[in-house]
N, C-alpha and C positions, 0 to 999 in steps of 0.2 A: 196297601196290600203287597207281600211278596207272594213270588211264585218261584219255586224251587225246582229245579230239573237236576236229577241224576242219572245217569249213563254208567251203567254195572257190563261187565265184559265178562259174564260168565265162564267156568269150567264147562264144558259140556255138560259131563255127569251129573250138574248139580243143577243145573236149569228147573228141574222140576221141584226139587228141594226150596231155591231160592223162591219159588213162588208159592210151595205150600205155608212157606214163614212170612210170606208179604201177605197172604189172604189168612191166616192165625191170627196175624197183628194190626190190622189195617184198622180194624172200630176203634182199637185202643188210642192207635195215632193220629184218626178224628176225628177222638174223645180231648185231645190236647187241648188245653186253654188257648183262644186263638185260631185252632185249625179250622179250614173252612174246606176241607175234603184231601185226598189224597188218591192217587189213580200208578195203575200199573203198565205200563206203555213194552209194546212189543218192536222193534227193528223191523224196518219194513225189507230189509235187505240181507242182515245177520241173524238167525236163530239163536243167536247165542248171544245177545244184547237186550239187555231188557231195561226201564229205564222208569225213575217213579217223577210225576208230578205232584207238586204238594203247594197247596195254595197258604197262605199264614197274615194272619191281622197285621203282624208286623214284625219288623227283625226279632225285636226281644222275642216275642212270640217264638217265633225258629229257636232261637237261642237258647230259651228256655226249655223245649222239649229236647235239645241236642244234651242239656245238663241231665234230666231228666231219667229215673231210674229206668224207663217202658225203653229209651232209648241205649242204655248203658249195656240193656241184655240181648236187644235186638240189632242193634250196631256189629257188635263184635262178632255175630256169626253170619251174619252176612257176608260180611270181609272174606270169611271163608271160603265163600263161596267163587270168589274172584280169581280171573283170570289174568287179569290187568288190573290197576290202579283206577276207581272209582274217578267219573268226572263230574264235574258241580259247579252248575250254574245260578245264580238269583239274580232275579227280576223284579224293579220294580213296576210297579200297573199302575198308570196314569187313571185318575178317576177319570168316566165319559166326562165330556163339554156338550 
């Protein structure tokens, strides 16, 4: 399994915006082949940092939703919304022992 973390550094003004388009689109991206949820994470320190967790079967999995039309129209206005350069992290998850 991957786990995906993003780190958005909002405009102020669009803070609200960027979350009405995270919670518009969130069933669709996990409805994605592969996805196994996806969540909205708030900064416990910045207002203006908001951050998605996204769990995925596997890299193709990611990968493929990243090609992926749902993602081609939801990507690009997000960006918009940016204050700074989007950060990204993945993780891989050790099965329990």
């Amino acid at each position: 399994m991957i786990v995906r973390v993003v780190r958005l550094r909002l405009r102020p003004s669009k803070v609200q915006d960027f979350e009405i388009v995270f919670k518009e689109n969130r069933r669709a991206i996990e409805a994605q082949p592969g996805c196994h949820g996806v969540e909205l994470l708030r900064d416990a320190e910045d207002e203006h940092v908001r951050g998605t967790l996204s769990r995925w079967e596997s890299q193709d999995h990611l990968d493929a939703y990243r090609q992926s039309v749902l993602f081609g129209q939801v990507w690009p206005l997000t960006k918009t919304f940016f204050e700074a350069p989007a950060e990204v992290w993945s993780y891989e998850v050790d099965e329990p022992t």
